[in-house]
C-alpha positions in Angstrom: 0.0 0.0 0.0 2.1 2.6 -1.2 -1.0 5.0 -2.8 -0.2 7.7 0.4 3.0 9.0 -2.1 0.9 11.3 -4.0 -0.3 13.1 -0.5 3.4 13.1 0.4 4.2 15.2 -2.3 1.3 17.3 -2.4 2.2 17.8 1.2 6.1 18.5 0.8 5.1 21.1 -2.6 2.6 22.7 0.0 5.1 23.5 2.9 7.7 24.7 0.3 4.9 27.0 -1.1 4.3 28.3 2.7 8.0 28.6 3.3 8.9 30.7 -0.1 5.5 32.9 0.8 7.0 33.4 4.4 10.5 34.5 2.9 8.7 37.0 0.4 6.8 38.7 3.1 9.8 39.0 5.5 11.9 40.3 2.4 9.3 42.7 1.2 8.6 44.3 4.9 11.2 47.3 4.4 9.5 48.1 1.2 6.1 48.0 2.4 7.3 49.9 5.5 8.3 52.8 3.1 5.6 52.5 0.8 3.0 52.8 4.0 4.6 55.9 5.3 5.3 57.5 2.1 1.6 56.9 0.5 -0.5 56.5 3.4 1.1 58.7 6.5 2.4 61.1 3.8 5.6 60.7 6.1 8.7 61.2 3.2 11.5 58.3 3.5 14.2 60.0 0.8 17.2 57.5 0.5 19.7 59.6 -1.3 20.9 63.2 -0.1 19.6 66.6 -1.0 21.6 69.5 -1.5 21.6 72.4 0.7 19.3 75.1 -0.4 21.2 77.6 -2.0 18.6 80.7 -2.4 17.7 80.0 1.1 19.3 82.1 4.2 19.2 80.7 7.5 16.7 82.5 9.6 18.8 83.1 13.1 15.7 84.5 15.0 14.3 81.7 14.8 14.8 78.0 16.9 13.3 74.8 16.6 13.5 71.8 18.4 15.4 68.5 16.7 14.4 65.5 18.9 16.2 62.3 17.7 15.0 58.8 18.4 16.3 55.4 17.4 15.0 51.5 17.6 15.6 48.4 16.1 13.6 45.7 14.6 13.3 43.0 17.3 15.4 40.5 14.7 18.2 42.6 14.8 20.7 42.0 17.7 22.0 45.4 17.5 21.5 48.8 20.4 20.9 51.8 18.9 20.2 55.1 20.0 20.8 58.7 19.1 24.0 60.1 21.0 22.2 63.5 22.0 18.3 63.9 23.1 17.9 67.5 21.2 19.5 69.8 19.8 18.3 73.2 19.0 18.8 74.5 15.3 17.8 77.3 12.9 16.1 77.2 9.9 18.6 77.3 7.1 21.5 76.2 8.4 23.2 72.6 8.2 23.4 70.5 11.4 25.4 67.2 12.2 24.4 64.9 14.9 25.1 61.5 15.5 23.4 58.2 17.1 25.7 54.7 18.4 25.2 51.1 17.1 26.7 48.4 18.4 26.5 44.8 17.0 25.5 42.4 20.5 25.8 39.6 18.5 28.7 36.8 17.8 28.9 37.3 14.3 28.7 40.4 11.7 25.5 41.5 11.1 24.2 44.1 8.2 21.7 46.5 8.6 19.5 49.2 7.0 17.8 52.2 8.7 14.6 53.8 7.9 13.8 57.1 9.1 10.9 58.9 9.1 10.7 62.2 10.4 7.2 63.7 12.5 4.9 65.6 12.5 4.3 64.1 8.9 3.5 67.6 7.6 7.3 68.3 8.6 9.0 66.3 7.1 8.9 68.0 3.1 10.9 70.9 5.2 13.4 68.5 7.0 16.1 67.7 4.7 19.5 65.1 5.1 22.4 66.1 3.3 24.5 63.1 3.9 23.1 60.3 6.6 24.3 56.6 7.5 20.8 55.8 6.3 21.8 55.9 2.8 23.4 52.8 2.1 23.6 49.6 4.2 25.8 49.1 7.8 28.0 46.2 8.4 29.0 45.8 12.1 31.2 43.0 12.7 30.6 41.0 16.3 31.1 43.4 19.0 31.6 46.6 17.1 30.6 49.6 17.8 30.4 53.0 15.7 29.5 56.8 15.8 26.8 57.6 12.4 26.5 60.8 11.5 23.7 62.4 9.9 23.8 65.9 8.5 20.9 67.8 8.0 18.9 71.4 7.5 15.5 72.2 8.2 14.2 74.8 5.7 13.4 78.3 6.6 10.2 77.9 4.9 8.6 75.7 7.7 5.6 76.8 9.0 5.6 78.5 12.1 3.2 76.8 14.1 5.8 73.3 13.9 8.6 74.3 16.5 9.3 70.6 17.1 10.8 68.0 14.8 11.1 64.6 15.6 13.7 62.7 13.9 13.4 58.9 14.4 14.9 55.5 12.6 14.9 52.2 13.0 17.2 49.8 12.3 15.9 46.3 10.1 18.5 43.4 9.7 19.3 42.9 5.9 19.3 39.0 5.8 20.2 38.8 2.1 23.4 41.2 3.0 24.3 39.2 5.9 24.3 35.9 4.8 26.8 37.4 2.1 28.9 38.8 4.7 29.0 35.7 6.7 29.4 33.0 4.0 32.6 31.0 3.8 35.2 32.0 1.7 37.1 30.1 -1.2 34.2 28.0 -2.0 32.5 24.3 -0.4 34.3 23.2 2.1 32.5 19.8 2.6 34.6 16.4 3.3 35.8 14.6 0.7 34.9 10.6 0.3 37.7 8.2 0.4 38.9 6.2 -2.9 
């Protein structure tokens, strides 16, 4: 009685279905992250760097509040947070501050950081001119770093907003790490006697 075979693979096809399905959501979180903020919240997620307006003059009578935040995804072994609470800046000129990450784990881990920046209306006046946000972070077990953002909140904000929060968290790039971790110079599985 061997007619069960069919199940079997029925059954085997069916978790490989539920396991590909589960990878595809995991790997398309970020992205739908972004996409919900950007299109829903109307909260802007730029990736790349914006120049410094240049028509613009900084507007020294007037301050606004920066507050910096920082989290990471609960699958990401890493502490984060931003290395001052505020900071007080005016509108126009370019900032720097900086947040810690550390890598708690035994082996090095990549990362990515998404930022979004409240309240949402603010956030089409709050621009980063060069920010560890940009491209992917490799930490290696252990390690530790200072990244800097840089950044300028335009004149043009309305003056009702006097606070800005700026706030990221951190989401473990599995495709990235697995890279980083792989072995190098190819298999090294045992090789059968003669």
């Amino acid at each position: 009685m061997n007619a069960p075979a069919p199940k079997k693979k029925f059954g085997v096809a069916k978790m490989v279905g539920v396991s590909l399905a589960a990878f595809a959501f995991t790997f398309s979180l970020v992205p739908l992250y972004r996409i919900a903020c950007e299109k829903v919240f109307g909260v802007r997620l730029e990736k790349e760097a914006v120049a410094a307006p240049v028509n613009g003059k900084a507007n020294v009578e007037r301050t606004v509040t920066v507050v910096f935040d920082g989290g990471v995804n609960s699958k990401l072994p890493w502490a984060f947070e931003p290395s001052q609470a505020t900071m007080q800046v005016h509108p126009g000129q370019q900032y720097e501050a900086s947040y810690f990450a550390r890598n708690e784990s035994d082996r090095a881990i990549v990362g990515n950081a998404v930022p979004s920046v409240a309240p949402a209306r603010a956030s089409g006046y709050f621009s980063k001119t060069e920010c560890f946000c940009f491209t992917a972070q490799t930490l290696a077990a252990g390690e530790g770093r200072a990244m800097p953002v840089r950044f300028i909140v335009d004149p043009a904000l309305p003056d009702d907003v006097s606070t800005i929060t700026l706030s990221y968290t951190f989401f473990k790039n599995d495709a990235q790490t697995a890279q980083v971790n792989a072995p190098k110079g190819g298999s090294h599985l045992p090789h059968a006697a003669p």
